[in-house]
C-alpha positions in Angstrom: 60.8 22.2 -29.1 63.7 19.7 -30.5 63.8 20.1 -34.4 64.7 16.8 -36.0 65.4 16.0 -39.7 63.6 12.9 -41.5 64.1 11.4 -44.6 61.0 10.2 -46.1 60.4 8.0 -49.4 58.6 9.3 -52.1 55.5 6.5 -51.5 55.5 8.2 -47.8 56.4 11.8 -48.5 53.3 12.3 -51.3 50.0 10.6 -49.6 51.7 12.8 -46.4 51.6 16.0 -48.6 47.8 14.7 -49.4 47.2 14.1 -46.4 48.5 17.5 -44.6 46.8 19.1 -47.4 43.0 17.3 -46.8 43.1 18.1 -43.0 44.9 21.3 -43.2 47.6 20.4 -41.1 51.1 20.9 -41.4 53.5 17.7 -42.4 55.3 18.2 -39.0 52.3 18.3 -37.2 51.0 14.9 -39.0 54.8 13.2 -38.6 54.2 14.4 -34.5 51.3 12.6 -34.3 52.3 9.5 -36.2 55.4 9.0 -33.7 53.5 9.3 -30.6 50.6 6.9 -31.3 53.9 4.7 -32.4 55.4 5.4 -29.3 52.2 5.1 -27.8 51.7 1.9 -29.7 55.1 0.7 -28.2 54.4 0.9 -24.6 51.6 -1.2 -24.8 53.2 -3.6 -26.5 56.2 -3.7 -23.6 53.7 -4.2 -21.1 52.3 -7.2 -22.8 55.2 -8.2 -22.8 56.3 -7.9 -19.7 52.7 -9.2 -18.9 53.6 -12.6 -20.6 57.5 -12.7 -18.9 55.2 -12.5 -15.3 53.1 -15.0 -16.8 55.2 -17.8 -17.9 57.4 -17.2 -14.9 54.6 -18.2 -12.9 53.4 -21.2 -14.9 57.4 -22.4 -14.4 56.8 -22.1 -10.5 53.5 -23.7 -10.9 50.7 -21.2 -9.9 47.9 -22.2 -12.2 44.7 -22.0 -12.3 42.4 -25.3 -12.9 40.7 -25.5 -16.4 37.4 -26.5 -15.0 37.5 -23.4 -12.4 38.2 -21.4 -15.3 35.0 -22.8 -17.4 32.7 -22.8 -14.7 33.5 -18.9 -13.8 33.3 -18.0 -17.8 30.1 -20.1 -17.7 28.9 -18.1 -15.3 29.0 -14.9 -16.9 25.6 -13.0 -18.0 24.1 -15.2 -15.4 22.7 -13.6 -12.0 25.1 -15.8 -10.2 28.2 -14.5 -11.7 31.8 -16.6 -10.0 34.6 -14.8 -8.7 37.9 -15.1 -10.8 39.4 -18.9 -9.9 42.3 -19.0 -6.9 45.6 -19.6 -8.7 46.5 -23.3 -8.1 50.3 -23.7 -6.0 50.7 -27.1 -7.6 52.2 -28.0 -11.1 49.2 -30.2 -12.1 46.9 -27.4 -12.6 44.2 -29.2 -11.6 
């Protein structure tokens, strides 16, 4: 295991000590946790992202989906007809 030195401020380093003392756990074991839901935390927020670059790059080429497709299939849910999810349009109307 790596060992790694942080500086922490006083208004993290007491509710930590609080904290590790409440739960019984060790500071290092709470600091481990905190970084890897961050990092965690982090990697979802790059795949949004990257979610959002694949998105508008599609809108630029033009592959939409029509607005009233998109009612009519939300509409249909918690019916017993439910819609499949609208084809994505190839024109740049989006209708």
């Amino acid at each position: 295991m790596a060992m790694t030195s942080v500086r922490l401020n006083d208004e993290v380093e007491a509710p930590l000590e609080t904290l590790s003392k409440k739960l019984d756990r060790s500071k290092s074991y709470l600091i481990n946790e905190a970084v890897r839901e961050y990092i965690a935390r982090q990697a979802v927020e790059d795949e949004r992202w990257q979610d959002t670059q694949e998105a508008l790059a599609a809108a630029e080429r033009g592959e939409m989906v029509s607005e009233d497709a998109v009612h009519a299939w939300l509409d249909s849910w918690g019916t017993d007809e439910v819609l499949a999810a609208p084809d994505v349009l190839s024109d740049s109307s989006g209708k």
